[in-house]
C-alpha positions in Angstrom: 119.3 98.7 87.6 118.1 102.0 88.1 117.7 103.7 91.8 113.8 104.7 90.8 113.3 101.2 91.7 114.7 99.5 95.0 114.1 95.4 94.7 114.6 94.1 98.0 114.0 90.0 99.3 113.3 88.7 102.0 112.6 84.7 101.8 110.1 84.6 99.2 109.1 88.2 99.3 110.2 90.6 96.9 109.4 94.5 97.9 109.1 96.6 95.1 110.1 100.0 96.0 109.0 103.6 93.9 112.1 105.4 94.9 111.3 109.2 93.6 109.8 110.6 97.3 110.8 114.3 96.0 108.8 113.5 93.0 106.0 111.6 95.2 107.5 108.2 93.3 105.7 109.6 89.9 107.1 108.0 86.8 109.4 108.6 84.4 110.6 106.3 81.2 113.4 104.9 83.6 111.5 103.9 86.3 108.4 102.7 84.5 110.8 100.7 82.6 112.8 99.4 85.2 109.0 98.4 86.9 107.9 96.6 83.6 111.1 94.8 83.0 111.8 93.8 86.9 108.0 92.6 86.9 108.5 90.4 83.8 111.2 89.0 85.5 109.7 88.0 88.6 106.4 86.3 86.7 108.9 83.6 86.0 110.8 83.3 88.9 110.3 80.1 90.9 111.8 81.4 94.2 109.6 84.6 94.3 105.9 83.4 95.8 104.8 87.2 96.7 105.5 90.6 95.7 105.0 94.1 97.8 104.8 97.0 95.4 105.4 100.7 97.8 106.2 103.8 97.3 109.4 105.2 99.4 108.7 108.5 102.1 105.0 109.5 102.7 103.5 108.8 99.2 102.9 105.3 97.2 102.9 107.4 93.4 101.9 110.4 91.9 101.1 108.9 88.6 103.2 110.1 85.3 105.9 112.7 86.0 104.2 115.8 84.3 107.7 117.7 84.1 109.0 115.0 81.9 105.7 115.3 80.0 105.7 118.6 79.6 109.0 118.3 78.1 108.5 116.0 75.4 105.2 117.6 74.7 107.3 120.6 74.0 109.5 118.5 71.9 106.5 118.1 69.7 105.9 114.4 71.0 101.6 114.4 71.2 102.0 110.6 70.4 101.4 108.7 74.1 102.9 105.7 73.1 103.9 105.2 76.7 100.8 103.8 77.2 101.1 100.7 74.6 105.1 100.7 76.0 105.3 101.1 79.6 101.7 101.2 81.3 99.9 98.8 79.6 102.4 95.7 80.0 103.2 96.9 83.6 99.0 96.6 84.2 98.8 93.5 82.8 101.8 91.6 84.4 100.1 93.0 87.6 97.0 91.9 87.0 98.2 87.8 85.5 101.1 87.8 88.2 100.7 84.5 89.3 101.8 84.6 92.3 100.2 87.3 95.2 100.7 91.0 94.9 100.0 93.5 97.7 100.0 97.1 97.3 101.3 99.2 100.5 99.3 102.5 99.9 100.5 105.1 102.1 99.7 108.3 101.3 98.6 109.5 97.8 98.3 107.0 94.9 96.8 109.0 92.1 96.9 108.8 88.5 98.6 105.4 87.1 99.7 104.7 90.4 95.9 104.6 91.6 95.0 102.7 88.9 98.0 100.1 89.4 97.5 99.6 93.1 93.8 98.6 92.2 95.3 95.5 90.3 97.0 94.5 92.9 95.2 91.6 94.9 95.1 93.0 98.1 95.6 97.3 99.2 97.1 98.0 103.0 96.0 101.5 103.7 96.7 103.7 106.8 95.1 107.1 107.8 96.7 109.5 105.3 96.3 107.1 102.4 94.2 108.9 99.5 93.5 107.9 95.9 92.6 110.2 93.2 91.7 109.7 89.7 93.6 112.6 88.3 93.4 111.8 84.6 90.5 114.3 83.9 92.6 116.9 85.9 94.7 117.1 83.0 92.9 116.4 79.8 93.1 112.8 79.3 91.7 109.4 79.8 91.9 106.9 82.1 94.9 104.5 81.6 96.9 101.5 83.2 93.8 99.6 83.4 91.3 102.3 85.3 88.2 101.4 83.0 88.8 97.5 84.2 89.5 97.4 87.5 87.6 100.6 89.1 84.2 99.6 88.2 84.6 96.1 89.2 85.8 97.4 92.8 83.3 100.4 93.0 80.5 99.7 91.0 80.0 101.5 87.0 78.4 104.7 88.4 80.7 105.3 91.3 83.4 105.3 88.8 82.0 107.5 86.6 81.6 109.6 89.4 85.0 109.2 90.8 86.7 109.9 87.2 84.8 112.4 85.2 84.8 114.5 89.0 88.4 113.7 90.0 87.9 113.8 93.3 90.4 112.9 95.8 89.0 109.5 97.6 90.3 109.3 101.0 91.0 106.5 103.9 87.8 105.8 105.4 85.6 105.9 102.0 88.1 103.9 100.1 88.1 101.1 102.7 84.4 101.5 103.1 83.6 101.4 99.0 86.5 98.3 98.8 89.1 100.1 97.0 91.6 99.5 100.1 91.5 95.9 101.7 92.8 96.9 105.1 93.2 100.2 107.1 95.3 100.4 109.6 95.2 103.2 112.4 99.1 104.0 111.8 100.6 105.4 108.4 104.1 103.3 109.5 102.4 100.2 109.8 101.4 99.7 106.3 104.3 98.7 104.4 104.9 96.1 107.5 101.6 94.7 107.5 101.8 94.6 103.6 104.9 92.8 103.6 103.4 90.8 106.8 100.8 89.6 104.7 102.6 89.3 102.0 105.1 86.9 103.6 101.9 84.6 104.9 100.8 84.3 100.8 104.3 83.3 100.0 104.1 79.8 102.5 101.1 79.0 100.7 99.8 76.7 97.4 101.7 79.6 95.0 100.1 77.7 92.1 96.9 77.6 93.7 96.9 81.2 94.3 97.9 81.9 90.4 95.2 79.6 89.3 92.8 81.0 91.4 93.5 84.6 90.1 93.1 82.9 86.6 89.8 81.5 87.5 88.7 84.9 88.5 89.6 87.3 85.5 87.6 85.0 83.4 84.6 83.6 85.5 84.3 87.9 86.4 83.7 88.8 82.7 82.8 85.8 81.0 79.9 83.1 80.8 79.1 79.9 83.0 80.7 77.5 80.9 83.8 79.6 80.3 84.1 79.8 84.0 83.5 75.8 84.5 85.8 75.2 81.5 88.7 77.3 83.5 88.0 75.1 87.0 88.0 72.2 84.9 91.8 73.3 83.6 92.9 75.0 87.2 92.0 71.8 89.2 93.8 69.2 87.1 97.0 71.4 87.2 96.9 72.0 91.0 95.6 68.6 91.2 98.9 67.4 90.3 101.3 69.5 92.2 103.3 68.5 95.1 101.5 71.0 97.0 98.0 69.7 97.1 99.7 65.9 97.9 101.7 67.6 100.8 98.0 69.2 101.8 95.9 66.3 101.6 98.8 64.1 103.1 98.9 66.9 106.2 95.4 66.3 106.9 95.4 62.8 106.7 97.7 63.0 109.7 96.3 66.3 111.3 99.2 68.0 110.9 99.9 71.2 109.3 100.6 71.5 105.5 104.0 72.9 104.0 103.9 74.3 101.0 107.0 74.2 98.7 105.4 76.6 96.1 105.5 73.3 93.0 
């Protein structure tokens, strides 16, 4: 395992850590890889219920390293097939975990990082956190799932606005137009609180929480039916989970339910 990514567990938690601060945690092949691979792992394990993806020192990510960029490009590489290899599974794992994910934004996420924190299912902010749609900025299109998940969060026009400008989107605004879930007064605070909250999701109905997110993704773009077809499926499978008996068993006896995560 590479040192661009730190993997760290604690109970069912598992922090994800961007370890590049001197770069501001941008990407390079290694860690982009290292983040799809460790992320396909944990889709299947049982013992993980949450994840926390951060960024280490004062930034979440800087998007793709442009020094290693520039370097291929001057290789003669103009193919961005890291997009079909790296950034498009990593977006999609994030996006069909099923299980929580909670993004600890501090600082600047701009780039792919901005548009991977924005499929995460909930975004802890603090004061200095800032998001910036950079891809314009240097002659290219939005990637890692920008086009999907920024107009659902912001509304078509505002992300027109906010990536065709490229303007840098900062604390108050973001929690204000929805693109951070919490802001907290204190820029130390937010990979605590992430991980606090994070550690609440992982006691819960796991399955529940993936077919929920399932529910979601296709009642948000598709028709009624699709979406009553997809309860129909979601209910009878946590319907026979040891979870929803342990649930409807706790309040029977007005106690509180615990949730093995099966």
């Amino acid at each position: 395992m590479t040192d661009a990514l730190l993997v760290d567990r604690t109970d069912a938690v598992v922090t994800l850590t961007l370890n590049r601060p001197e770069a501001m945690n941008s990407f390079t092949v290694d860690l982009k890889e290292a983040l799809r691979d460790t992320l396909a792992q944990l889709e299947s394990d049982r013992s993980c219920r949450a994840i926390v993806l951060a960024g280490a020192g004062g930034n979440f990510c800087g998007g793709q390293d442009l020094k290693e960029h520039a370097t291929l490009l001057a290789a003669g590489s103009t193919d961005l097939n890291t997009v079909q290899v790296h950034y498009n599974p990593i977006a999609q794992r994030l996006s069909s975990m099923p299980k929580p994910v909670v993004a600890a934004v501090r600082g600047m996420a701009a780039g792919a990082g901005a548009s991977l924190s924005l499929l995460a299912d909930f975004r802890i902010g603090g004061p200095k956190t800032s998001f910036l749609m950079a891809f314009a900025n240097v002659g290219l299109a939005g990637d890692s799932g920008i086009s999907w998940s920024l107009p659902r969060i912001v509304g078509h026009a505002r992300a027109v606005e906010l990536l065709l400008l490229a303007r840098p989107v900062k604390a108050e605004e973001a929690s204000r137009i929805g693109m951070l879930t919490e802001l907290l007064e204190d820029d130390e605070q937010v990979l605590p609180r992430a991980q606090e909250l994070a550690a609440r999701l992982a006691a819960g109905p796991t399955i529940a929480y993936g077919a929920i997110k399932r529910e979601l993704s296709i009642g948000d773009a598709g028709t009624l039916s699709d979406a009553l077809a997809a309860e129909a499926q979601a209910q009878a499978i946590c319907g026979a989970t040891a979870d929803h008996q342990a649930a409807v068993n706790a309040f029977l006896n007005k106690q509180k339910p615990e949730y093995l995560g099966r």
